[in-house]
N, C-alpha and C positions, 0 to 999 in steps of 0.2 A: 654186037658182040660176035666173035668168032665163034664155030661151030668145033675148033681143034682147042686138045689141051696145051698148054705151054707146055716146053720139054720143062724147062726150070721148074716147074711141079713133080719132078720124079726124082728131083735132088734132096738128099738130105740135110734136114733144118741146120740153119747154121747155128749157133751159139745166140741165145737171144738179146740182141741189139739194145746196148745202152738205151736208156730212156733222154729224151732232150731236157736238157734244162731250162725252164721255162722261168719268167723274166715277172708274171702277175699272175693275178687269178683268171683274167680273160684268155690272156696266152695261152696259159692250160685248158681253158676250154676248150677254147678252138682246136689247139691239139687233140683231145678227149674226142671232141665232135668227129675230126676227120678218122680219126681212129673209126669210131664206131660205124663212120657211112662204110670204110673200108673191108670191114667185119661183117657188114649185112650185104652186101656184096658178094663175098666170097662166099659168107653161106648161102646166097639164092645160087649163085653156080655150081656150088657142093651137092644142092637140094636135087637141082637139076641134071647131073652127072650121076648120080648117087637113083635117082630113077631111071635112069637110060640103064643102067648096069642093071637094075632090079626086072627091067621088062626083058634085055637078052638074056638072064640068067634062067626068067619062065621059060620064056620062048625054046630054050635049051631043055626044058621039062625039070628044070632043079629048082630049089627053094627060094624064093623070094631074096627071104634075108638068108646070112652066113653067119651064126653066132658066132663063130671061133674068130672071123675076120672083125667083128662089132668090137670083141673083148680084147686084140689087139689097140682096135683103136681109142678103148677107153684105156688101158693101159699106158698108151704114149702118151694122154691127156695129163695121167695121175700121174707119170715120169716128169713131165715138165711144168704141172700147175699143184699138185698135191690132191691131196682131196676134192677142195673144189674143180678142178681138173676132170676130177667124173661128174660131178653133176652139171659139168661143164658139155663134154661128152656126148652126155646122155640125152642131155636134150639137144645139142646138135642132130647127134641120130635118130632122134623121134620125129624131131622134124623134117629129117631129108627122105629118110624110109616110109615116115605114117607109123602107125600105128600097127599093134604085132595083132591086135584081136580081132 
């Protein structure tokens, strides 16, 4: 894996992409599976991008975490997913930050 971000991560999400039409119930799995390998993916990269940010922001003598920046980001979540959207969120960010205690 590269050590640089893709620029295409600084773009704004596009419109979110039809779902495929799937043909059986294994089709859909298989779909569902690659979904989720693709998801746990991007959150181990998140987890680990999201720690690099947390150790120059000490190293800088500042706070760990950025509350104000977390409640954007749970915000975009509850913009595009509803509700579940935060607890969506939420535990992305617990898991990439640790824990606040």
């Amino acid at each position: 894996m590269s050590n640089t971000v893709d620029a295409s991560l600084d773009a704004a999400p596009a419109s979110t992409p039809a779902a495929p039409v799937v043909a059986s119930i294994e089709e859909g799995r298989r779909a569902i599976d690659a979904i989720d390998a693709q998801l746990r993916s991007l959150v181990a990269t998140r987890r680990d991008i999201s720690r690099q940010i947390q150790a120059l922001r000490t190293a800088d003598g500042g706070p760990r975490v950025q509350h104000a920046r977390e409640n954007e980001i749970i915000a975009a979540w509850a913009d595009d997913l509803g509700p579940r959207g935060v607890e969506i969120a939420l535990a992305v960010l617990t898991l990439c930050r640790g824990s606040l205690t």
